[in-house]
C-alpha positions as a Markdown table, in Angstrom:
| # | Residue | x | y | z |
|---|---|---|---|---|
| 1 | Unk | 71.4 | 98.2 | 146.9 |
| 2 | Unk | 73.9 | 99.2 | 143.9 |
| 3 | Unk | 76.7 | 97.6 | 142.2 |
| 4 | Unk | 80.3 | 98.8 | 143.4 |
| 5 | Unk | 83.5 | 98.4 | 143.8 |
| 6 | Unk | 85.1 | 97.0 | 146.9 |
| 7 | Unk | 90.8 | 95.9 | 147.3 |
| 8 | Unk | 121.7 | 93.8 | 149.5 |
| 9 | Unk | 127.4 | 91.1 | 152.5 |
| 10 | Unk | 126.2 | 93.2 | 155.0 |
| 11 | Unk | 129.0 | 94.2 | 157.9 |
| 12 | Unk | 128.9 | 93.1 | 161.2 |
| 13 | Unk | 126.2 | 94.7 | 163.3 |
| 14 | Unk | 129.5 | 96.9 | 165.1 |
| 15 | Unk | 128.9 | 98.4 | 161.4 |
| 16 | Unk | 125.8 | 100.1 | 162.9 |
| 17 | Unk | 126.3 | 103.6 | 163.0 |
| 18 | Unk | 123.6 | 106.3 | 164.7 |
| 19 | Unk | 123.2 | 109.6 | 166.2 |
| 20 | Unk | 124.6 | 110.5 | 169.6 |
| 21 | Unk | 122.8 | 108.4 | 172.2 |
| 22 | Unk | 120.8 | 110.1 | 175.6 |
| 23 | Unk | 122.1 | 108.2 | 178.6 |
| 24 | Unk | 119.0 | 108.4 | 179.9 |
| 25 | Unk | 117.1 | 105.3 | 181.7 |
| 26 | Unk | 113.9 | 104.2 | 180.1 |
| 27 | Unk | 111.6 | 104.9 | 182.7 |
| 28 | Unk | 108.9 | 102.6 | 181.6 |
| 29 | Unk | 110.2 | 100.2 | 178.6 |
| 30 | Unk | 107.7 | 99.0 | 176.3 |
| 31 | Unk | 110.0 | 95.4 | 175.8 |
| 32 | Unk | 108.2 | 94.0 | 179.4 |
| 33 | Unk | 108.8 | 90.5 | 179.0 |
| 34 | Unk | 105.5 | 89.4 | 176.6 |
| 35 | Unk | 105.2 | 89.7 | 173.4 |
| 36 | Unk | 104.7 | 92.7 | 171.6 |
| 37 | Unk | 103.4 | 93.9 | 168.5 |
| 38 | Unk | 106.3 | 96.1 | 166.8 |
| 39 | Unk | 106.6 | 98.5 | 163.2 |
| 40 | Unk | 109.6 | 99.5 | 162.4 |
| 41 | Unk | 110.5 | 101.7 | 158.6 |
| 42 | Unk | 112.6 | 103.7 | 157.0 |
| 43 | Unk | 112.7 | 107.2 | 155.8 |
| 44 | Unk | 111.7 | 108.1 | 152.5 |
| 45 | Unk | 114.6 | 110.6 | 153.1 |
| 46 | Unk | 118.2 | 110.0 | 153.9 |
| 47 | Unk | 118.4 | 112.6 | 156.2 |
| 48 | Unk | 115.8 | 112.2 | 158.8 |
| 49 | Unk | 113.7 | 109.2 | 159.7 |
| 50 | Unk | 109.9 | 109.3 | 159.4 |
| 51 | Unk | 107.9 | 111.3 | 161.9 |
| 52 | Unk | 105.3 | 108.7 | 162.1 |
| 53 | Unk | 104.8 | 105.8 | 161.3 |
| 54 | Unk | 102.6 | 104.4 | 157.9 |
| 55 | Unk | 99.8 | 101.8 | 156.9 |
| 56 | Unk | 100.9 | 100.0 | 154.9 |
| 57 | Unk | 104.5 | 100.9 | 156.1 |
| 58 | Unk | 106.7 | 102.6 | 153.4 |
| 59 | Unk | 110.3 | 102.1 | 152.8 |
| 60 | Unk | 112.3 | 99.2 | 154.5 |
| 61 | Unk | 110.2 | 97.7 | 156.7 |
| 62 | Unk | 109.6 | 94.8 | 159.9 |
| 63 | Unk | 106.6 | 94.2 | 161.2 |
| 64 | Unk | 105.6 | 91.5 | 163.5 |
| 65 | Unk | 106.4 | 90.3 | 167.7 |
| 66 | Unk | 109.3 | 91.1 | 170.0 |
| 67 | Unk | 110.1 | 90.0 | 173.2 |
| 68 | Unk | 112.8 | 91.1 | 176.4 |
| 69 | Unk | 113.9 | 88.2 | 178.1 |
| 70 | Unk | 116.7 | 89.4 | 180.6 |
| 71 | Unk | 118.3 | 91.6 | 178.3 |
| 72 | Unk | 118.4 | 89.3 | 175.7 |
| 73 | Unk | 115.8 | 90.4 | 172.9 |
| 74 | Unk | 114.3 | 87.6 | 170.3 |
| 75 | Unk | 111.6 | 88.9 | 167.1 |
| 76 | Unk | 109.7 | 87.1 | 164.6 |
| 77 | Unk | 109.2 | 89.8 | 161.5 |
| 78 | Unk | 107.9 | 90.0 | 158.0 |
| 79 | Unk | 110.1 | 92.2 | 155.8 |
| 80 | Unk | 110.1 | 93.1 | 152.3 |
| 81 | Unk | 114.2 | 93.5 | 152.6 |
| 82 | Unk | 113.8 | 89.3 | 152.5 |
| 83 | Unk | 115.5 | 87.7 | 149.3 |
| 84 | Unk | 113.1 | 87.4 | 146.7 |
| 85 | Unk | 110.7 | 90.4 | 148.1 |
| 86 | Unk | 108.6 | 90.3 | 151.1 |
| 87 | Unk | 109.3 | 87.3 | 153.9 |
| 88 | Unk | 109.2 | 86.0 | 157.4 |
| 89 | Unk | 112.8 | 87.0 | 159.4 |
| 90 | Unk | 114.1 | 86.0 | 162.8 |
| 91 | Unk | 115.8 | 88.2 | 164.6 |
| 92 | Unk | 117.7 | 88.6 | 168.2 |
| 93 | Unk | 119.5 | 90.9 | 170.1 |
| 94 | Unk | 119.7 | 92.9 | 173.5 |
| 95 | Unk | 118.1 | 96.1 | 175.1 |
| 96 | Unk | 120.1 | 98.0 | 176.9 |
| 97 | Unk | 118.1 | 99.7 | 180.3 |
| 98 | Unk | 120.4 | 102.3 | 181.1 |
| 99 | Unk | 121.0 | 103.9 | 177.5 |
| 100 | Unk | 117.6 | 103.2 | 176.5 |
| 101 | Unk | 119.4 | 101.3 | 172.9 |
| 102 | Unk | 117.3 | 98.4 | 171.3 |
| 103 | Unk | 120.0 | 96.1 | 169.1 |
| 104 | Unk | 119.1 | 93.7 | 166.6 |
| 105 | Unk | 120.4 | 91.8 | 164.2 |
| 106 | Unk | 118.6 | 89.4 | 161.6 |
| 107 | Unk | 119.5 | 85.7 | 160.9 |
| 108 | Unk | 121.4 | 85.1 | 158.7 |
| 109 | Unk | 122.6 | 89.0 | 159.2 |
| 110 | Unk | 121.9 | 90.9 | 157.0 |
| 111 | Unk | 119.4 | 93.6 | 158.3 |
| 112 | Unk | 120.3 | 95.2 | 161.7 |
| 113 | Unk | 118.3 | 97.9 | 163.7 |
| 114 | Unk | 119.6 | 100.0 | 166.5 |
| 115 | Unk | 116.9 | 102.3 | 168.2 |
| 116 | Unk | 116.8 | 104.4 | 171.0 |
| 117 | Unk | 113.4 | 103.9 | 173.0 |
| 118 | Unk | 111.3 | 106.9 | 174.5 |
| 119 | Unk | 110.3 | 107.2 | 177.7 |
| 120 | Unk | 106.4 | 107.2 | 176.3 |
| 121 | Unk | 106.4 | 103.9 | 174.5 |
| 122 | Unk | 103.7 | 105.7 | 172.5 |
| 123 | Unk | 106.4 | 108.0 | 171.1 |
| 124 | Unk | 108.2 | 107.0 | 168.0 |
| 125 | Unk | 111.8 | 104.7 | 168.6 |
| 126 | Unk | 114.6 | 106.6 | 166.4 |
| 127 | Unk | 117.8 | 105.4 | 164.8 |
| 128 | Unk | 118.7 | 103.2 | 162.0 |
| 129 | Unk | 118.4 | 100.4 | 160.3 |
| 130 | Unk | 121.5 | 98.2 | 158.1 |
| 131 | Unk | 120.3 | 96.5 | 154.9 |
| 132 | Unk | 122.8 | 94.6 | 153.2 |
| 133 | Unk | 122.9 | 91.3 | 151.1 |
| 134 | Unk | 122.2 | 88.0 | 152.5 |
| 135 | Unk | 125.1 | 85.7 | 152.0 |
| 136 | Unk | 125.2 | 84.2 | 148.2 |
| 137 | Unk | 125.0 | 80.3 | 147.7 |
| 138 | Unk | 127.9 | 78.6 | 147.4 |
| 139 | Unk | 129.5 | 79.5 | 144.2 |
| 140 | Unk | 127.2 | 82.4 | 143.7 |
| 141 | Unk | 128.3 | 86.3 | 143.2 |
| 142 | Unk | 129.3 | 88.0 | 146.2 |
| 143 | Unk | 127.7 | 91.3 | 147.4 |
| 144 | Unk | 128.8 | 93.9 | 149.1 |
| 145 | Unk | 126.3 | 96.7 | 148.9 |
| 146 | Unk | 125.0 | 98.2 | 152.2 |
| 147 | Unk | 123.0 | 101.1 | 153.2 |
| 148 | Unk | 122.5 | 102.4 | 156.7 |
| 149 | Unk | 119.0 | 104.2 | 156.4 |
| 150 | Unk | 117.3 | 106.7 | 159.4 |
| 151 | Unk | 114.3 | 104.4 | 160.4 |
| 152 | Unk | 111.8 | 104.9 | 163.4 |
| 153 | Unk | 109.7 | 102.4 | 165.2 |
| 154 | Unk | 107.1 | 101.7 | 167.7 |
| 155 | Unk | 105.5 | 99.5 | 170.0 |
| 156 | Unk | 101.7 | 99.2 | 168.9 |
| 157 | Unk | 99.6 | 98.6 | 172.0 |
| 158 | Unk | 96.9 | 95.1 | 172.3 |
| 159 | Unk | 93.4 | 96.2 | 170.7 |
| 160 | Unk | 91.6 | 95.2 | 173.4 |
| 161 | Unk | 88.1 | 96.9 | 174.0 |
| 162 | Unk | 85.6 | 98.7 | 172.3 |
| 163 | Unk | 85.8 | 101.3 | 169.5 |
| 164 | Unk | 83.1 | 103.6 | 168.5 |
| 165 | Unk | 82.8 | 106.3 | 165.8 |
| 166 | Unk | 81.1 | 107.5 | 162.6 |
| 167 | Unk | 81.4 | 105.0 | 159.4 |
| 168 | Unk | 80.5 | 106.5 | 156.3 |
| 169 | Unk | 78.9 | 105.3 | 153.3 |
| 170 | Unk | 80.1 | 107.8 | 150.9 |
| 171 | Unk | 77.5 | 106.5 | 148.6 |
| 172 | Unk | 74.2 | 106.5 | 150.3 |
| 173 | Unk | 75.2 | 109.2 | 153.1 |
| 174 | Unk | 71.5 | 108.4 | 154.7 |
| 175 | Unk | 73.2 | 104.8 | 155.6 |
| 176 | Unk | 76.1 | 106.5 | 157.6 |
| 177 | Unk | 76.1 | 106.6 | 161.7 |
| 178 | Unk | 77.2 | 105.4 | 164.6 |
| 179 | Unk | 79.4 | 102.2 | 164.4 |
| 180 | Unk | 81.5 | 100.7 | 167.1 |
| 181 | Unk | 84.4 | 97.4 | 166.9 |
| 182 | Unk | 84.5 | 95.3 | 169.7 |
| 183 | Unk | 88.1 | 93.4 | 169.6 |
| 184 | Unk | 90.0 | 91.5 | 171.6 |
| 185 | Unk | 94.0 | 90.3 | 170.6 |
| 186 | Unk | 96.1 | 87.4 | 171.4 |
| 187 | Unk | 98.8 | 87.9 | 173.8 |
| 188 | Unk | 101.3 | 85.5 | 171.9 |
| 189 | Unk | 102.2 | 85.8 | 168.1 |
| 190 | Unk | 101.2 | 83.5 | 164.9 |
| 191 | Unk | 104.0 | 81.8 | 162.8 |
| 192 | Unk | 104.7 | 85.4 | 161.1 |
| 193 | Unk | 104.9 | 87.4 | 163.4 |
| 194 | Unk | 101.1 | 88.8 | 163.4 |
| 195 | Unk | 98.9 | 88.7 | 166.5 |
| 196 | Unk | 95.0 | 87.0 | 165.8 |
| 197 | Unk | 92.4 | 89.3 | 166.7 |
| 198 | Unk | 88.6 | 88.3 | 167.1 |
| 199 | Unk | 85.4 | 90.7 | 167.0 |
| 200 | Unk | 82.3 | 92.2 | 166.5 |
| 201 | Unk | 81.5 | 95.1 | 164.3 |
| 202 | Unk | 77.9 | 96.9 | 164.6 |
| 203 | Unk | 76.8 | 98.6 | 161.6 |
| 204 | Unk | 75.0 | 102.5 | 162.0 |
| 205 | Unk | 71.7 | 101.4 | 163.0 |
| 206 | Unk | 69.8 | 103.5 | 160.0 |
| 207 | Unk | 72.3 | 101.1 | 157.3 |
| 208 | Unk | 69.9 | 98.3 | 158.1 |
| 209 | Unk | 73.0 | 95.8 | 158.6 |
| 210 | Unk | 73.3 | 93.6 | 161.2 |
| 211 | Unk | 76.1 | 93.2 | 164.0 |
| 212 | Unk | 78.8 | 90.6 | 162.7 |
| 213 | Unk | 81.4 | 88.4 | 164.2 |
| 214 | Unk | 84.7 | 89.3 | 162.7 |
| 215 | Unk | 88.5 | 87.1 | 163.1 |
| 216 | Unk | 92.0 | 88.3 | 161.8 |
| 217 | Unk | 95.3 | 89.3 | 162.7 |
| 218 | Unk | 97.5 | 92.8 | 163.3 |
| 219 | Unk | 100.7 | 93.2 | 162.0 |
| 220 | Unk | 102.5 | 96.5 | 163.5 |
| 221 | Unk | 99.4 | 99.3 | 162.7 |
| 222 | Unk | 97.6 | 97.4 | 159.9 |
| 223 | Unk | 94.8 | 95.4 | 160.7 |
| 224 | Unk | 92.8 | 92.5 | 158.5 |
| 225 | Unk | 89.6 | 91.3 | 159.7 |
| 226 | Unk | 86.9 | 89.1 | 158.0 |
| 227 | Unk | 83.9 | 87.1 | 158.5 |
| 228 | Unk | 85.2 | 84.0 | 159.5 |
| 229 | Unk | 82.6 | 81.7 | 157.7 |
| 230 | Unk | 83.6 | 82.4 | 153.9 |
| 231 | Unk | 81.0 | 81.2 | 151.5 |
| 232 | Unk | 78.3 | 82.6 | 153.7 |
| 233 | Unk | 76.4 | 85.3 | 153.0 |
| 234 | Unk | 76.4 | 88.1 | 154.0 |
| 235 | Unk | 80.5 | 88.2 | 153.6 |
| 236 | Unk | 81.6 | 91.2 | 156.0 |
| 237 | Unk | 85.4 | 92.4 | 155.8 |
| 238 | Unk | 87.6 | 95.6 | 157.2 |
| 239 | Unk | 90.6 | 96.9 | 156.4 |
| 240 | Unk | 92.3 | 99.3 | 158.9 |
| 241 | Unk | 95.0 | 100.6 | 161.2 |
| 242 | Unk | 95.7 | 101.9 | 164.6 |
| 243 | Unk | 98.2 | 104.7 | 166.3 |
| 244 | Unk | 100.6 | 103.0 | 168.7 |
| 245 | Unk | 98.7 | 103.7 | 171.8 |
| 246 | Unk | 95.7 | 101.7 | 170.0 |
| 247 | Unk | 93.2 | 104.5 | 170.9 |
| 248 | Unk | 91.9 | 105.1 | 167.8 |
| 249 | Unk | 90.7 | 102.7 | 164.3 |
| 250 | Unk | 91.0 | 104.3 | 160.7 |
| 251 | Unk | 88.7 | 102.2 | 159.1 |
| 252 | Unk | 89.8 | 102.7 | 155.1 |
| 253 | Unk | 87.5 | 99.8 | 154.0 |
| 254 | Unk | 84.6 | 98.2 | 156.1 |
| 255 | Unk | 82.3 | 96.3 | 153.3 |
| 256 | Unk | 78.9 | 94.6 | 153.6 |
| 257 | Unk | 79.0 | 92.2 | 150.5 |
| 258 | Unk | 75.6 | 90.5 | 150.1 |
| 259 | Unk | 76.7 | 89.1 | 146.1 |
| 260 | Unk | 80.3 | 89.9 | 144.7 |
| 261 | Unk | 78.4 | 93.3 | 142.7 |
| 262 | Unk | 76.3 | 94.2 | 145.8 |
| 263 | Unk | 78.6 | 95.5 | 148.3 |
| 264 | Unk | 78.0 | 97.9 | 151.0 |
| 265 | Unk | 81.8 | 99.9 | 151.9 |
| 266 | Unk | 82.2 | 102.3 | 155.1 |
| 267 | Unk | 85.2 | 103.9 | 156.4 |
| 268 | Unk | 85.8 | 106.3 | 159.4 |
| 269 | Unk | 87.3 | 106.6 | 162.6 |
| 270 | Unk | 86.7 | 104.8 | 166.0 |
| 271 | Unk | 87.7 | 105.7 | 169.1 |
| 272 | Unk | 88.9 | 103.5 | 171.8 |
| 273 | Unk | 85.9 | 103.6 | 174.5 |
């Protein structure tokens, strides 16, 4: 083993502007009913939105569960657009079947989203997103700066199943091989939005490292797991993220940490079995 290194008074939501809408029905509409895992960004231009979507996610972001209920559409999001920096917003709204338009507007409203949905909920969701100011306290300065931003979005399907692919240890290439992830995801959301995940992870047989149970949570693509016995050796934890259609895992950091200075790190990509 070595020693190595291992981690704006915003208008009313009739403000929002977009592109010409398709009237075109949305054939199969990823908002079913249950809750889904969501990421939705901005462009890191003001011209076009992004053409796919980030881990972490760049620009102005949400993250976290959505649900249709009628037409009526409720979410539970982390942000980074919260006062004070990154925070936990609810938000609620309405999908509309026969123009395909997802509205939503935060509380208190100050961030609103209006997207278009694909036909392919695997497809990226265009259209924009409102950031503006949330109301001062009493007595405070008033604000009245707003942006409407291109932004793009997606539905990222449950990690259910098992993925398998080469995991590299850049280090000692004769430890690299064959790895898989075993998952399997909550249907309803935690308290911000994330969805709990538990695991196994098999190390390449030739790394000498044994299969591990694994718990965490996704949050749009990113994914967190760890060993879920801290204080135990050996301490196993990955860092990840998925494509919307959860068929593949980029694994940026899978590490084997027998003492804080002797850690084994992978990273590769697994494919959904």
């Amino acid at each position: 083993m070595r020693t190595r290194a291992s981690i704006a008074l915003l208008l009313p939501l009739a403000c929002l502007l977009g592109c010409t809408l398709p009237n075109t029905p949305h054939a199969s509409s990823p908002l079913s009913g249950n809750w889904s895992n969501w990421q939705i960004q901005t462009g890191t231009s003001t011209i076009v939105p992004p053409t796919a979507l980030t881990s972490p996610p760049t620009g102005t972001y949400l993250v976290g569960a959505m649900q249709l209920q009628g037409s009526q559409v409720t979410g539970l999001f982390q942000t980074n657009a919260a006062s004070g920096g990154a925070g936990i917003v609810n938000f609620s709204g309405s999908f509309d079947s026969t123009t395909s338009v997802l509205a939503l507007s935060s509380t208190p409203a100050y961030l609103g989203v209006q997207l278009t949905l694909p036909a392919n909920p695997t497809n990226l969701a265009t259209g924009n997103m409102t950031v503006g100011c949330q109301p001062p306290p009493a007595g405070g300065a008033s604000c009245n700066v707003i942006a409407l931003l291109p932004a793009a979005g997606a539905e990222i399907a449950p990690l259910n199943g098992t993925y398998t692919g080469t995991l590299t240890d850049s280090a000692s290439p004769n430890m690299s091989g064959t790895g898989s992830l075993t998952l399997t995801q909550s249907t309803t959301p935690n308290a911000d939005g994330s969805f709990s995940l538990t695991g196994t992870v098999t190390f390449p047989s030739n790394s000498g490292l044994s299969t591990d149970t694994l718990s965490g949570t996704i949050s749009g693509e990113g994914i967190t797991l760890y060993d879920p016995t801290p204080g135990i050796v050996p301490v196993v934890s990955l860092t990840a993220s998925t494509n919307p259609a959860a068929t593949q895992i980029t694994v940026s950091n899978l590490a084997f940490a027998v003492t804080a200075s002797d850690i084994v790190t992978f990273t590769g990509t697994l494919t959904l079995q």
